[in-house]
C-alpha positions in Angstrom: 0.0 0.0 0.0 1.3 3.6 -0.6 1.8 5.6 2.7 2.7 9.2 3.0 5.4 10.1 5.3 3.3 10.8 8.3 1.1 7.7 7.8 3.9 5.6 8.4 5.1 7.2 10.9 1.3 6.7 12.4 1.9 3.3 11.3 4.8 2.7 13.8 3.3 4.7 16.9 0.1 2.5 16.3 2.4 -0.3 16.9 4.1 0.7 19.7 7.0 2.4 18.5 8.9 5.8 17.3 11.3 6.4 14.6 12.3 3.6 11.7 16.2 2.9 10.7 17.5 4.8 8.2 13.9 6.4 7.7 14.4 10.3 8.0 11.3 12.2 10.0 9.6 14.7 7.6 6.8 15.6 10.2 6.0 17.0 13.2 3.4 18.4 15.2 -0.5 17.9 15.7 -1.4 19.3 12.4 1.0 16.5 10.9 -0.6 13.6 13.1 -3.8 14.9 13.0 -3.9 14.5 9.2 -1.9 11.2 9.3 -4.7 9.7 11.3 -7.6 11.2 8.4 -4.9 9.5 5.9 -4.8 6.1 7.4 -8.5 6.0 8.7 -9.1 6.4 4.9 -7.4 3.6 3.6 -9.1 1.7 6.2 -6.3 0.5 8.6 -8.1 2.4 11.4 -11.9 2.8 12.0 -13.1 6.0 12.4 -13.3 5.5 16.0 -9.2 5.1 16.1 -9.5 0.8 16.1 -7.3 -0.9 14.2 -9.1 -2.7 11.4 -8.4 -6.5 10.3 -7.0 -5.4 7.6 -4.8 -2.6 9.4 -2.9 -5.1 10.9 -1.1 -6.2 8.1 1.0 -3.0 7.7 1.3 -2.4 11.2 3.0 -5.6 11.8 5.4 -4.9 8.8 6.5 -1.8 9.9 6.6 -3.0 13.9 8.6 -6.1 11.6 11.2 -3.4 9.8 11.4 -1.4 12.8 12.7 -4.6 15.0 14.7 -6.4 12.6 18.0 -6.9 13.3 19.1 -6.5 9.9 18.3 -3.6 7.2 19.1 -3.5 3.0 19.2 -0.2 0.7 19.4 -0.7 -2.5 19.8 3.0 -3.4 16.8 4.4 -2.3 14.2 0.8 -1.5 14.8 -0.1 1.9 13.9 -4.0 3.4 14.3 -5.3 6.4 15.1 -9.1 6.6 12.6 -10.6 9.1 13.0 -13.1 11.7 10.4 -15.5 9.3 12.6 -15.2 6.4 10.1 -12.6 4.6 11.0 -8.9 4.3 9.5 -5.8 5.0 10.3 -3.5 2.0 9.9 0.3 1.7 10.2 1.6 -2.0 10.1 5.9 -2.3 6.9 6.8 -4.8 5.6 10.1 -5.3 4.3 11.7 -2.2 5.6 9.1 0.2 6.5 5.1 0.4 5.0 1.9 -1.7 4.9 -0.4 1.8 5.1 -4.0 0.9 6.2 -7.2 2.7 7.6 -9.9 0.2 9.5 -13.6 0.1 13.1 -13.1 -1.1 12.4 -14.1 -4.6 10.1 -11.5 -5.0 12.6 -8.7 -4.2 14.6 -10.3 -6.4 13.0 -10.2 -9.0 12.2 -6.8 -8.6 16.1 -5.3 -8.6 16.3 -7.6 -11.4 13.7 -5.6 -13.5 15.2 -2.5 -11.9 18.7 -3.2 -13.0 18.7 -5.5 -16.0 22.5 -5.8 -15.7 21.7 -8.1 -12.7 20.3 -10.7 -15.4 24.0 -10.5 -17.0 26.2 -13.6 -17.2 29.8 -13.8 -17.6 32.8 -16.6 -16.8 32.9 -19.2 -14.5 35.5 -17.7 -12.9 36.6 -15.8 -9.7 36.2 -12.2 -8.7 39.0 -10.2 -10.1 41.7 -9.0 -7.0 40.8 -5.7 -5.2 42.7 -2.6 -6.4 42.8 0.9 -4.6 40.9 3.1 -6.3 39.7 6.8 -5.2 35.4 7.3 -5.4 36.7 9.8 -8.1 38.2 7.5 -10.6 35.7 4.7 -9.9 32.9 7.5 -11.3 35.2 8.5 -14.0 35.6 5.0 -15.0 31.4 4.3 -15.1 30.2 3.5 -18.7 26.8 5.4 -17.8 24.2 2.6 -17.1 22.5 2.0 -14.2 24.3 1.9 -10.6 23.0 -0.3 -7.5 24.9 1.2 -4.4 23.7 -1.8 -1.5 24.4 -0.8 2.2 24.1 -3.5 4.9 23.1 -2.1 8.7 23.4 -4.2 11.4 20.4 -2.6 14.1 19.9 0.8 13.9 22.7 2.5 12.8 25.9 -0.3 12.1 26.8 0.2 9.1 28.4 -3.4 7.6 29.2 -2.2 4.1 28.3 0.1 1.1 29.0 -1.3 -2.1 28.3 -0.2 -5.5 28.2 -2.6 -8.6 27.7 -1.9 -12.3 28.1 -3.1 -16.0 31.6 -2.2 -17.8 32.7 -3.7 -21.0 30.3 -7.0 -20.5 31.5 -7.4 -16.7 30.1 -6.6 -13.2 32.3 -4.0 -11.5 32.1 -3.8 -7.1 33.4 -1.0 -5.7 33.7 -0.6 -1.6 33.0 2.9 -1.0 34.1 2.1 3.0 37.7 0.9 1.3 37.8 2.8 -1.5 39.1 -0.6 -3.2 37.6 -1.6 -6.6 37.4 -5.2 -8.5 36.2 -6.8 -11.5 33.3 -9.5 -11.5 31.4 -11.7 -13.6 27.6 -10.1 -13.4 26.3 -13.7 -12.5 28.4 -13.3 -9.2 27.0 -9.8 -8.6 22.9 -11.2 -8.9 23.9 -13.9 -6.5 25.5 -11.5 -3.9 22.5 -9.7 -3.8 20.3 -13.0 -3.9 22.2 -14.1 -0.5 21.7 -11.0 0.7 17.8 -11.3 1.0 18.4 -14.9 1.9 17.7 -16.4 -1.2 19.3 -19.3 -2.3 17.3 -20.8 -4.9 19.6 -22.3 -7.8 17.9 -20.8 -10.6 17.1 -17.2 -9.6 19.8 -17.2 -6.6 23.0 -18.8 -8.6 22.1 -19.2 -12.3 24.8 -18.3 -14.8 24.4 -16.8 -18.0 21.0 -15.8 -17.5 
């Protein structure tokens, strides 16, 4: 469902919380929670006595679900949380606010894959290429001009694990750690099944295919 800013932060307080990780606060004040409330009594996760509907509970228990997890994915600007079921709570930035959706790994998947179709690449059974320094400078100077995923890990709230960016150059992934400013050459089948693991997917098809 598509939430405004102040709806899901309504959604959060409704389920016993505050803030979200890595979710910046763009409102404040009764006038902001006031027409939050009108906003989510609309789409019928409240009743217009202030309840929360059968249907409400569903995206209050993602976001109490993002909010808790122990474990947090941007892929540039879509945000997921891996959840302790396996599923993930995933918050994608639309015009006027946030698509909220909680999906199975595959699905995510599937949509970086239509996202960033050099994820679909394939490449040489072969190992990652060595890690060479390499200044965030030259590694933009070097870009061919497609499409860029940048994927940070958190760990909590605010641990970050790793930022890495990957594109397409000349047929073959490139990862660059913008923590180590160290860059490296990989077939793109290697890249799609980094970010597979990541979501915890490890189907052989979608997860590890090559060439596809």
């Amino acid at each position: 469902m598509i939430v405004t800013d102040g709806e899901l932060t309504g959604l959060s307080a409704i389920s016993g919380g505050g803030g979200l990780p890595d979710i910046p606060v763009r409102v404040s004040g009764v006038g902001d929670a006031q027409e939050a409330m009108q906003g989510l009594k609309k789409k019928g996760v409240v009743t217009p006595g202030g309840e929360l509907t059968t249907f409400g509970f569903l995206p209050v228990k993602a976001v109490e679900e993002y909010r808790n997890a122990e474990r947090h994915l941007v892929f540039n600007q879509l945000r997921a949380s891996v959840n302790p079921d396996g599923a993930l709570t995933v918050l994608r930035p639309v015009s006027g606010g946030w698509d909220l959706s909680r999906k199975a790994p595959v699905e995510l998947v599937l949509v970086l894959l239509d996202a960033y179709p050099f994820l679909r690449g394939g490449g040489p059974d072969s190992e990652p290429g060595p890690w060479q320094k390499l200044s965030a400078q030259d590694w933009a100077l070097g870009r061919e001009g497609g499409p860029e995923l940048v994927v940070r890990t958190l760990e909590g709230w605010s641990k970050v694990l790793s930022v890495v960016a990957f594109d397409e150059r000349r047929g073959m992934g490139f990862e660059f750690d913008l923590r180590g400013g160290a860059g490296r050459v990989t077939p793109l089948w290697r890249v799609r099944v980094h970010v597979a693991k990541l979501v915890g997917l490890e189907n052989p098809v979608l997860g590890v295919g090559r060439g596809t």
